[in-house]
N, C-alpha and C positions, 0 to 999 in steps of 0.2 A: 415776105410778100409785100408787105405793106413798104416796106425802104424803098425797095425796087417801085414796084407803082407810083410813089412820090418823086422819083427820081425822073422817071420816064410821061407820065402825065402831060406835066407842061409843054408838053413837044404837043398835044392835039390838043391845048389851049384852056386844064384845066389845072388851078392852082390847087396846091394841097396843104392841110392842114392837118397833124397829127395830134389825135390826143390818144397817148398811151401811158399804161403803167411805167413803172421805175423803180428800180431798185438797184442799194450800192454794189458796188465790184461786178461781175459778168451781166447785172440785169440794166445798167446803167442807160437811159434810152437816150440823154444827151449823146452820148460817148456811140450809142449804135446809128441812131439818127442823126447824126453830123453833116452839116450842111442843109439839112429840109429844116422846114417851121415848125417843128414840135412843141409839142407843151406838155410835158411829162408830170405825169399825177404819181407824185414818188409814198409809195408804201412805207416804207420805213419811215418816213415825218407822218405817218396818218392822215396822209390828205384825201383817201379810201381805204376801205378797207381792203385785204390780199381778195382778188378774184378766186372762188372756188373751182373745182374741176369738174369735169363732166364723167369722171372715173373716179371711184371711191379708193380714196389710195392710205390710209392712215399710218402716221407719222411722215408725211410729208409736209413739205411749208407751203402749202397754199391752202385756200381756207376751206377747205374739205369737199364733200362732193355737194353741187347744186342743190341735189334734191334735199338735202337733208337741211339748209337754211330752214329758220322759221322767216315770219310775215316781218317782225322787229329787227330781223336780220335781213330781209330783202328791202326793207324801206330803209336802213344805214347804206344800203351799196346803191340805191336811185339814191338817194340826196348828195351822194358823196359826186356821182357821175353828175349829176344836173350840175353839181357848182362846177365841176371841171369842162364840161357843155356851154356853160354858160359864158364863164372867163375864155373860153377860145371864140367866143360868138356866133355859133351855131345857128343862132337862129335866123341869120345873116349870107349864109351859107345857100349854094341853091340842091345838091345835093349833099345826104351823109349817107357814106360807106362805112356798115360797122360791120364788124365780124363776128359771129358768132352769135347765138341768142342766148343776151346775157341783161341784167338789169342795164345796160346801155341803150337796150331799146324802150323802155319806161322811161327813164329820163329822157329823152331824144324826144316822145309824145310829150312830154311837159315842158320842155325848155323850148323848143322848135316844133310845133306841132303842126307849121303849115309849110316843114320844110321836107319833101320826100325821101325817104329811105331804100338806100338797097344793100340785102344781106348777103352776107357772106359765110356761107356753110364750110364746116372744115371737117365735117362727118364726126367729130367724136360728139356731139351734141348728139345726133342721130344713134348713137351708141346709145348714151345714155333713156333717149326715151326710149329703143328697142328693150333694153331691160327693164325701164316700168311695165311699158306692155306684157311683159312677162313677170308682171308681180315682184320684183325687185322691194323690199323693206324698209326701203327709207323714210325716214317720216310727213314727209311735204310734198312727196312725187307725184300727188293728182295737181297739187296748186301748182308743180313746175309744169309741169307736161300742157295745162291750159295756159299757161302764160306763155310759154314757147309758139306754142299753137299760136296764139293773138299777134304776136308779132312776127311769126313769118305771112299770116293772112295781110297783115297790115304795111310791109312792104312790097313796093314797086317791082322788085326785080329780088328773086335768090339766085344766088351766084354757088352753082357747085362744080366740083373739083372731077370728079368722074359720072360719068354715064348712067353708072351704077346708082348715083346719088338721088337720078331723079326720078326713078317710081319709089325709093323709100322715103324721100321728103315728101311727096306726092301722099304715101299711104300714113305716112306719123302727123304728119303737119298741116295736111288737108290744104293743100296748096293746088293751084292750077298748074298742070304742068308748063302750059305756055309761057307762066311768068318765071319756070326756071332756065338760067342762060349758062351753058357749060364755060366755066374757067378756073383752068387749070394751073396748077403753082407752076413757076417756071424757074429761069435762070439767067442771069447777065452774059452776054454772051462774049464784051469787053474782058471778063473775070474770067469766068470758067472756061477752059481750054488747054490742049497739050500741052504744059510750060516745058521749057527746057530750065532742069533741077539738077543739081548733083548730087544722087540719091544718096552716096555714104556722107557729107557734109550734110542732108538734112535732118539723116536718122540718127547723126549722131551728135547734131544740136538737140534736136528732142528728146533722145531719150539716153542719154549719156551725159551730157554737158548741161542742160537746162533740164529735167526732167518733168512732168508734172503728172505721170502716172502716181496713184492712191491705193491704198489695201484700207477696209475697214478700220475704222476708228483712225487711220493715219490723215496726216493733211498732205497738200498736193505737193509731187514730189518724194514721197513715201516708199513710190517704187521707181528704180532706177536699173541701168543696167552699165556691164563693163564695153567697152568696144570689142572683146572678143564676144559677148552675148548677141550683139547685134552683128555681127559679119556675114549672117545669113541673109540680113536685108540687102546687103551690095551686090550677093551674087546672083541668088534664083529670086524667082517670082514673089510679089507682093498682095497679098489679099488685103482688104480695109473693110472696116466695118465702121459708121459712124453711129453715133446712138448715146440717147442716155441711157444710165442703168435702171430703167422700168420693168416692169415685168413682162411686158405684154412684149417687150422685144425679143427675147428667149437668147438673151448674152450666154446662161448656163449651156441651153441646149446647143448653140455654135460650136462653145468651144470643146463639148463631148462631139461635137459631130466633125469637129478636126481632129480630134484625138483618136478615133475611128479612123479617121481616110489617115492617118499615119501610120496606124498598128496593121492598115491592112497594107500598105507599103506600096501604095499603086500613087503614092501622093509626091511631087520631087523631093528628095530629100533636106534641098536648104528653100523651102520655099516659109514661108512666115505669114501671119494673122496678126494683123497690126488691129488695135481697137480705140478708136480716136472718141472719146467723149466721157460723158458720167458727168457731171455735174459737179462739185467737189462735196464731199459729204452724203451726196443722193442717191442713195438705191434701194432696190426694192428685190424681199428674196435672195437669192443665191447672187453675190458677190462676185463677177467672172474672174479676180484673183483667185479666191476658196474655189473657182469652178477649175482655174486651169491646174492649181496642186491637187485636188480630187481624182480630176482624168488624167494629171499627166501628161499632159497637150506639151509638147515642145514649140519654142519658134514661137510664140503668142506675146504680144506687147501689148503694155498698157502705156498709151501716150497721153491721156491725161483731156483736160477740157481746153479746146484753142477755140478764139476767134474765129466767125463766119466770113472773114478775112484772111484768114491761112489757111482756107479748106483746097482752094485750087492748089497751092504746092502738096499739101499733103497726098490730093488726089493723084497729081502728077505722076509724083513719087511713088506712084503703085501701079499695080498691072490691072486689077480686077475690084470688083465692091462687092459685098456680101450684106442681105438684111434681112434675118430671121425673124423678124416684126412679125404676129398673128392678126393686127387689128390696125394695120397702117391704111390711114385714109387716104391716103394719098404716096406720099412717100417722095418729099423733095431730094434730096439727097440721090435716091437713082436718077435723077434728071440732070442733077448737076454730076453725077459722076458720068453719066452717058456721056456728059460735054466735054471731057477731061479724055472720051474716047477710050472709057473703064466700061467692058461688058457687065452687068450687073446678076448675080442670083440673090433671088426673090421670095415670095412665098405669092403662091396662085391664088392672093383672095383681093377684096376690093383694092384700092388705087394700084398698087404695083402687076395686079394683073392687067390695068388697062395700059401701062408706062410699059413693060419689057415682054417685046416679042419671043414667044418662048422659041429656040432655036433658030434664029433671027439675029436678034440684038444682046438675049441674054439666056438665062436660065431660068426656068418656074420650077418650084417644088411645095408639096402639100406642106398643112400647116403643121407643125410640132412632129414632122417625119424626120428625125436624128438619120436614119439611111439613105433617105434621098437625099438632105442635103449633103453629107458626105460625098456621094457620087457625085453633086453635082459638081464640088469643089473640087475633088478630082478629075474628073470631065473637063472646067474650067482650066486648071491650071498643069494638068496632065497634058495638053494639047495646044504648046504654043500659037502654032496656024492659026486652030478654028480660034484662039484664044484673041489673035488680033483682027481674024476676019468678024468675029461680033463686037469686038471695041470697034468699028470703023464704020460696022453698021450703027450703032449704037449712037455717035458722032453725029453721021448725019441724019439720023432719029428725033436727037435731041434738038436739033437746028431748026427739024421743020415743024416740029411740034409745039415745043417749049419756049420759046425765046421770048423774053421780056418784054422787048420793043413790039415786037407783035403782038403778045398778047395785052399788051397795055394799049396799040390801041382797037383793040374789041372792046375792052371794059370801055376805053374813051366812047364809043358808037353808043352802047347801055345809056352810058351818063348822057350824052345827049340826046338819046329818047325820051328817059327820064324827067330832065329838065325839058322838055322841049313842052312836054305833057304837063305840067306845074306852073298854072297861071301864064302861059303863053310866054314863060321868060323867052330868055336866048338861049339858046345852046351851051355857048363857050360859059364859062362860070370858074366858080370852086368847088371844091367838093373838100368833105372832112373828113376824114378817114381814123 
């Protein structure tokens, strides 16, 4: 989101400045932000500390869940943000776009306190206070929940993603609903699109020639396969699933729910589950390698972690998307694959219920239901027709909805309210993001 909106901005005349994390190999923010003004705050040197999660996730690498920081712990991440605030010049600035409510918004009041803010909700924060509310046992979660609180009071404008987001920021965050503005992740529409691929040269650069599919404990590359293993991806239908291996995406439960729509034999025969992501070393729970020797799943590929740059070939390269996600706020990924003219099945709860028209554009099915999603996959890929008549709805779905350039400039309109309201500046400006 934030690449894209830096990209597209300056066309309604406002400059951007990034200040983001970093870290070496896949988190590298030079190497993803190439070309904008970044100023990457690299983890690995200590120039902050790792951001914690809004999800208690233990033995992961980032620095545990919010709530449980102490006070000595939330005043190391404002000092670390202020000096990186400050060296970009922030306070210089006539808008900042942060995201999230994170100790970014205390430094932002202290470094630039008469510079306006607008936030940017991505719903797993909203996650996170729904479980205080519900008594959750972290140890700090009355002082996170009020400091959340103070900084979405204390911004211009929140920014959410689905419809859905704003009677619950409304009822967690005691916000006016007037000051939230619906915007939605989108997609380049330059990038994502039907590519013409040659689907047996791509499957069997990635997953033959180059591999970078993982089995526990292995490093990337670990699991490979032969060009007779992959001959199913040339003939029949391609399903994709993109995702890291988290738990809340339920990787186990897909691939028992392929292994189902196989044994019941209503599924084509050489049709295949490609699974594009995992993180190398990252998962959480059931491993979907241990998941697919457990069930048995034939025709399932692990392709390993690629660039937000080969997602359109890989898309291309397939017929359908699939994302068992229970707790997706959103869900970019169906956006960009609707672009690709990939009908998507889903699960019918926040973002992707608002993203995929169920029997329209795509498929919905309840959450952790292993038989509906089998059906649906069957349904999906049992039935070429309706297969390309919801890819095409899907297509132009994604166009009228999602696209970049549009919706960057709505945020552009925001910003210039924003600033318009802040000491009488101008309009046109920068903004920090």
């Amino acid at each position: 989101m934030a690449r894209a909106l830096a990209h597209e901005l300056p066309t309604y005349g406002w400059d951007v400045t990034l200040v983001v994390g970093s870290r070496g190999g896949h988190g590298d923010a030079r190497a993803f932000y190439a070309g904008e003004d970044v100023r990457p705050v690299d983890f690995d040197a200590g120039d902050a500390p790792m951001h914690p999660s809004y999800e208690d996730r233990p033995g992961t690498s980032d620095g545990g869940v919010f709530a449980a920081v102490d006070d000595a712990g939330f005043e190391r991440h404002v000092a670390a943000w202020s000096r990186a605030l400050a060296e970009a010049g922030a306070a210089e600035h006539d808008v900042l776009h942060l995201h999230h409510l994170t100790p970014l918004h205390e430094a932002a009041q202290r470094v630039a306190p008469g510079v306006p803010v607008i936030t940017h909700l991505h719903g797993t924060e909203l996650l996170m206070l729904e479980e205080i509310a519900a008594g959750a046992p972290w140890p700090h979660a009355a002082a996170w929940a009020r400091r959340m609180r103070g900084w979405a009071q204390a911004s211009e404008r929140l920014l959410v993603l689905t419809p859905g987001q704003v009677e619950r920021s409304v009822e967690l965050l005691g916000v006016d609903p007037e000051r939230c503005v619906l915007s939605p992740n989108g997609f380049d529409p330059e990038r994502f699109d039907e590519l013409e691929v040659d689907r047996p040269a791509h499957w069997r650069h990635h997953l033959v020639t180059a591999p970078r599919g993982w089995r526990p404990g292995g490093d990337e590359g670990s699991v490979g396969y032969s060009a007779r293993d992959i001959a199913p991806l040339s003939t029949g239908p391609v399903m994709i699933c993109v995702s890291r291996f988290t738990a809340v995406k339920r990787l186990g439960l897909l691939v028992r729910a392929w292994a189902r729509a196989q044994r019941e034999g209503r599924l084509p025969g050489d049709s295949s589950l490609v699974l594009l992501g995992g993180y190398p070393g990252e998962w959480e729970g059931e491993h979907p390698y241990d998941a697919i020797a457990a069930s048995g799943a034939r025709n399932v590929f692990l392709a390993g972690w690629h660039g937000h740059d080969e997602l359109p070939a890989f898309l291309s390269a397939s017929d359908a998307l699939v994302l068992a996600s229970v707790r997706e706020q959103f869900g970019s990924v169906l956006v960009e694959g609707m672009a690709c003219g990939l009908p998507p099945i889903a699960v019918d709860r926040f973002g992707p219920a608002d993203i995929v028209d169920d029997g329209s554009t795509g498929w919905l099915v309840a959450p952790d239901d292993e038989a509906q999603l089998a059906e649906a996959m069957i349904a999906c890929l049992g039935d070429p027709v309706e297969l390309r008549r919801r890819g095409r709805r899907a297509w132009r779905e994604a166009r009228e909805r999602f696209s970049w350039p549009a919706l960057a400039g709505d945020l552009a309109e925001v910003l210039d309210e924003v600033a318009d309201v802040a000491d009488g500046r101008l309009a046109t400006g920068s903004a920090s993001s």
